[in-house]
Backbone as CSV, one residue per row, in Angstrom:
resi,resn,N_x,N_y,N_z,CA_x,CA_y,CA_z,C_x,C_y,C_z
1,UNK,0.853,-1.178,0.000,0.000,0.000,0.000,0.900,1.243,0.000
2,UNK,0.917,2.172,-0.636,1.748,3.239,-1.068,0.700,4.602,-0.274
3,UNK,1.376,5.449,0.124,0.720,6.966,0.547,0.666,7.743,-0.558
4,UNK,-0.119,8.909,-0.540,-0.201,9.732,-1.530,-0.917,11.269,-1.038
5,UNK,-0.721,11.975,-1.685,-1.167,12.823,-1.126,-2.484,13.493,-2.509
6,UNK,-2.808,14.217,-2.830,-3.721,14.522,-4.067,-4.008,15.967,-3.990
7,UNK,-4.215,16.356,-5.392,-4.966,17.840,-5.437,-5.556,17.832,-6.840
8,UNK,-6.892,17.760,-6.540,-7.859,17.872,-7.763,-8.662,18.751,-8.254
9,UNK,-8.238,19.316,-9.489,-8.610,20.265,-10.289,-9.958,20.203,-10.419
10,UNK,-10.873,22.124,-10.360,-12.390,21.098,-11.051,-12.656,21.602,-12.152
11,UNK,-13.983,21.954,-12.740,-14.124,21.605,-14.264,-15.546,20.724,-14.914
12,UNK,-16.227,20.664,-14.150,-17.544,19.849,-14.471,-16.929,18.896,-14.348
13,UNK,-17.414,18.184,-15.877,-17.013,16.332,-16.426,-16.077,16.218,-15.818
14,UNK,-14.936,17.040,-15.837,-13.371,16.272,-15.330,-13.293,15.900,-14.198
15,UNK,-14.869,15.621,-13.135,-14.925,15.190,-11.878,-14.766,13.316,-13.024
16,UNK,-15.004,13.296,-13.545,-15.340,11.608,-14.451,-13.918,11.553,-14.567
17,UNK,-13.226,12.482,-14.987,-11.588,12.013,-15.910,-11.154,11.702,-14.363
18,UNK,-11.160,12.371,-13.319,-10.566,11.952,-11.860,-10.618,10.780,-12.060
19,UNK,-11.835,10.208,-11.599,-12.403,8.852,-11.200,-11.546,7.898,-11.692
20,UNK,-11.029,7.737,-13.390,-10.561,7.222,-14.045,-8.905,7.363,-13.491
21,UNK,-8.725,8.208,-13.051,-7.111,8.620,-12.975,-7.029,7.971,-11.588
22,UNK,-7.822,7.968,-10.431,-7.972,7.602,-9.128,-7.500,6.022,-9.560
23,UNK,-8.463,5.275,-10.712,-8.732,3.805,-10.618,-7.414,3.536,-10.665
24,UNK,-6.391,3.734,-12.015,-5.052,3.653,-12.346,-4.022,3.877,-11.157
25,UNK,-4.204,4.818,-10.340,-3.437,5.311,-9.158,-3.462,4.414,-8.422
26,UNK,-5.093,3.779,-7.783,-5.285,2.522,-7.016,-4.577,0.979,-7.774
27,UNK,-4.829,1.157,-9.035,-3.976,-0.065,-9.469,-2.200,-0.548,-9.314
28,UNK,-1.897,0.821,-9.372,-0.530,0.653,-9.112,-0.260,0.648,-7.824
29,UNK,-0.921,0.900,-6.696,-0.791,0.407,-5.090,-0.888,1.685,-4.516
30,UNK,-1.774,2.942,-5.045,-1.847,3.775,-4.255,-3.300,4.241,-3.650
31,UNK,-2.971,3.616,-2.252,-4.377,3.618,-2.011,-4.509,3.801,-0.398
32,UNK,-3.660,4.648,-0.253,-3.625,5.272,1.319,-3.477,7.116,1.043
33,UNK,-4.617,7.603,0.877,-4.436,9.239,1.049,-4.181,9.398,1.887
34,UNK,-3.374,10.342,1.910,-3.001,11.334,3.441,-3.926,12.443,3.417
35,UNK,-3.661,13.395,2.026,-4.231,14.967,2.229,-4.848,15.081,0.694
36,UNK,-5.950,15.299,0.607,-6.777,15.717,-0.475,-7.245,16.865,-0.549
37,UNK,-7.420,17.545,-1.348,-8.154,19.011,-1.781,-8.068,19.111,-3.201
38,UNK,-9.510,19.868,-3.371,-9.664,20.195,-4.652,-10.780,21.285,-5.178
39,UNK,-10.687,21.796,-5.916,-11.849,23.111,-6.466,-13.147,21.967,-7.395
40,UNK,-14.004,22.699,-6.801,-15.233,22.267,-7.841,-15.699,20.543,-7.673
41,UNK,-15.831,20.479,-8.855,-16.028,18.892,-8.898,-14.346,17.719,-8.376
42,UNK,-13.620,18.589,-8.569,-12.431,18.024,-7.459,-12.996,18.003,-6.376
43,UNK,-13.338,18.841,-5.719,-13.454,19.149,-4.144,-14.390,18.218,-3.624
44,UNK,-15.696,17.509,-4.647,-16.181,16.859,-4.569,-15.636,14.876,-4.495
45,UNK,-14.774,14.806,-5.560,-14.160,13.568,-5.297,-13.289,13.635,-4.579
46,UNK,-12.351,14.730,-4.164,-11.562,14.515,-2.570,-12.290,14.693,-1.514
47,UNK,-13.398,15.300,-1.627,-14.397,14.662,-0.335,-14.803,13.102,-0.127
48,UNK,-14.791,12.674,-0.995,-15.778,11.179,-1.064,-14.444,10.150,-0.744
49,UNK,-13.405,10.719,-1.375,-12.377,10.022,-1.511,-11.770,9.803,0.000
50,UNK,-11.811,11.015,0.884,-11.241,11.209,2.532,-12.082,10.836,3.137
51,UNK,-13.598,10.308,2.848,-14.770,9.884,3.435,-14.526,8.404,3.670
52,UNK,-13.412,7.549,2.531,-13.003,6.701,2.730,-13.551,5.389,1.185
53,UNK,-14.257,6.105,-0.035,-14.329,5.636,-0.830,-13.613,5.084,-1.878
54,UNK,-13.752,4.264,-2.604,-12.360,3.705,-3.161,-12.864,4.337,-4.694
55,UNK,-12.085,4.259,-5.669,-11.995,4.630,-7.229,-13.094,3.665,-7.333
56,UNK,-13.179,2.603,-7.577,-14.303,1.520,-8.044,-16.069,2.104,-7.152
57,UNK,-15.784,2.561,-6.020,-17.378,2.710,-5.057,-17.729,4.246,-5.528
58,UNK,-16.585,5.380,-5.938,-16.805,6.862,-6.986,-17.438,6.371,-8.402
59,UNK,-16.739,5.439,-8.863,-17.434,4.940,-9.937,-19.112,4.634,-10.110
60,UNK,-19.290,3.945,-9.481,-20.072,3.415,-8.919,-21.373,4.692,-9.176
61,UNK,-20.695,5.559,-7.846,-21.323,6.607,-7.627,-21.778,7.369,-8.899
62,UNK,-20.915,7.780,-9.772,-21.369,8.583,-10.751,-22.088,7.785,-12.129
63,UNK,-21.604,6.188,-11.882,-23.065,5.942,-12.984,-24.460,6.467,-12.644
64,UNK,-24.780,5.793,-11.100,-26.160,6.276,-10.720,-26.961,7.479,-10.533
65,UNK,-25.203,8.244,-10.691,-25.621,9.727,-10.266,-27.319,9.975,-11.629
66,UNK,-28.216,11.284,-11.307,-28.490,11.306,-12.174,-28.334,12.782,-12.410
67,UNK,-27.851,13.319,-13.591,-27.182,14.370,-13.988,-28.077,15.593,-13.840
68,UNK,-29.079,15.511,-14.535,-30.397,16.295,-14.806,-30.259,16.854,-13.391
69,UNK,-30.513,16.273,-12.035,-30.576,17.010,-10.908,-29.651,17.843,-10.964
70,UNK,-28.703,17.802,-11.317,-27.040,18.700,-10.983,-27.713,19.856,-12.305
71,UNK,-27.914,19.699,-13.203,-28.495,21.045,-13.975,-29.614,21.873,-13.121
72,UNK,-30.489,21.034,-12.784,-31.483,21.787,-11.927,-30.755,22.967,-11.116
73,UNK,-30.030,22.814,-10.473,-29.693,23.221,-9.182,-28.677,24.474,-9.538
74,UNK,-27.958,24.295,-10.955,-26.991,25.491,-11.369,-27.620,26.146,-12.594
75,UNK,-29.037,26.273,-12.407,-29.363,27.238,-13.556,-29.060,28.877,-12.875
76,UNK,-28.761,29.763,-13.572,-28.931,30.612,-13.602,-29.930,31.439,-12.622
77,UNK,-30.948,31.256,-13.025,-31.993,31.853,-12.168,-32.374,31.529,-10.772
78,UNK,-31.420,30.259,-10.603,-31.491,29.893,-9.169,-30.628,30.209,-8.497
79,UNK,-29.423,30.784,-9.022,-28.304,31.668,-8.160,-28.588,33.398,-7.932
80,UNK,-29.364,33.936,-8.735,-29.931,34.852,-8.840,-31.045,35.069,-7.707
81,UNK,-31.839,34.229,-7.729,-32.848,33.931,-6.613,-32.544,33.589,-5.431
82,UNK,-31.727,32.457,-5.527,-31.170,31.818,-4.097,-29.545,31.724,-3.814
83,UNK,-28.815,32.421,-4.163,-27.717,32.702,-3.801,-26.735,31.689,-2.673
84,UNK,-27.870,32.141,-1.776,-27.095,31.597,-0.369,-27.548,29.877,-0.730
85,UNK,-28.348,29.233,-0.615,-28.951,28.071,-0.635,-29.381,27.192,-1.504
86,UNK,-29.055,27.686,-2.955,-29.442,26.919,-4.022,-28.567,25.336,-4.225
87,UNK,-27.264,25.269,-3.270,-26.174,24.205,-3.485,-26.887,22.932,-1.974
88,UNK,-27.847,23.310,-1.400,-27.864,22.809,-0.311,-28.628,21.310,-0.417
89,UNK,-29.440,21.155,-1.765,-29.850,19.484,-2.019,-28.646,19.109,-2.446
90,UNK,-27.809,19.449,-3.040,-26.578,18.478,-3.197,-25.991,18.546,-2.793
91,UNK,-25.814,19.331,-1.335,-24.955,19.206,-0.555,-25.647,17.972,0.513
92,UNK,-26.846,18.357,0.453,-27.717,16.701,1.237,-27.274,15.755,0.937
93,UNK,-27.052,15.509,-0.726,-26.613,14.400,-1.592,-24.842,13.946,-0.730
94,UNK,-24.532,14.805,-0.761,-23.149,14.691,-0.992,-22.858,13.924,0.668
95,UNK,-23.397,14.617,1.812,-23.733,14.236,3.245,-24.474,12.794,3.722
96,UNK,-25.294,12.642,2.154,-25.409,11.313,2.425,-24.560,10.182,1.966
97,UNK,-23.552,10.548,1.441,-22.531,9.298,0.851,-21.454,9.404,2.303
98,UNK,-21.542,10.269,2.730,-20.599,10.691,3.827,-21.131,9.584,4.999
99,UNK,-22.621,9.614,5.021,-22.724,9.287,6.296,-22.844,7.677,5.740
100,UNK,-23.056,7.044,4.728,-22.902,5.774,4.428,-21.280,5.239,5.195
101,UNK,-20.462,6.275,4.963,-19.168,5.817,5.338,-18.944,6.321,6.759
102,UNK,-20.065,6.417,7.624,-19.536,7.263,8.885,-18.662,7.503,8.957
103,UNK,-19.088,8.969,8.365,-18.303,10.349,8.431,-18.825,11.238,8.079
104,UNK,-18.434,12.827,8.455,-19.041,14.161,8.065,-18.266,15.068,7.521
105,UNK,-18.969,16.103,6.930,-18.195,16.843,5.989,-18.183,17.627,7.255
106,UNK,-16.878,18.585,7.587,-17.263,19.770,8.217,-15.617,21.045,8.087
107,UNK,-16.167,22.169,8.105,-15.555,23.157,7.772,-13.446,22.797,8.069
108,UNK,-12.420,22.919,7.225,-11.391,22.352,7.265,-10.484,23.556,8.314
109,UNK,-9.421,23.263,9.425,-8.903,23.985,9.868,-7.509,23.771,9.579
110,UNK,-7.270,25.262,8.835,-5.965,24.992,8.246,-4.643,25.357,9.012
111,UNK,-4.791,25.396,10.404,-3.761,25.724,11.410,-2.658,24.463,11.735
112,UNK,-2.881,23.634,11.549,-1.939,22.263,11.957,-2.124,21.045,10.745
113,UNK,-1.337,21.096,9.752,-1.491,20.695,8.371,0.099,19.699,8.771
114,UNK,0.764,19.433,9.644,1.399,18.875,9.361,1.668,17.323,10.322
């Protein structure tokens, strides 16, 4: 088992190109994160990923995902309208893969990083 540390770019889709890059990483024996972070749909698979999910159970995840909800939620007129709260069903979403793996998302303190 090899350590690793990660930082994932986001970008919409390229939360999918991760997944794929994660599987390859896990194939070659890396499959102990230490420290993950990432913007966007990164930030999303280094969440799931420190939650304790493997490349194959992300996979997983984003066949079933169903996409259409994720448009719902970033139209336009709903950031306009709801600003503060329009991210908060998929942040439900996201809290519930968390708690499958008992664990929680909660705000990161960046004072003792080492």
């Amino acid at each position: 088992m090899k350590k690793a540390d990660a930082v994932f770019e986001g970008g919409g889709v390229k939360g999918l190109g991760l997944v794929g890059a994660l599987t390859v990483a896990e194939e070659n024996g890396y499959t102990d994160w230490r420290r993950v972070v990432g913007t966007s749909a990164g930030a999303i698979v280094a969440s799931l990923l420190a939650a304790g999910y493997s490349a194959e159970e992300l996979k997983e995840i984003l066949m079933d995902l169903e996409y259409s909800e994720l448009l719902y939620y970033t139209r336009p007129r709903d950031v306009l309208f709801h600003p503060i709260g329009f991210f908060v069903p998929f942040q439900d979403k996201c809290q519930g893969f968390a708690d499958s793996k008992d664990t929680t998302f909660a705000p990161s303190r960046l004072n003792n990083l080492s």
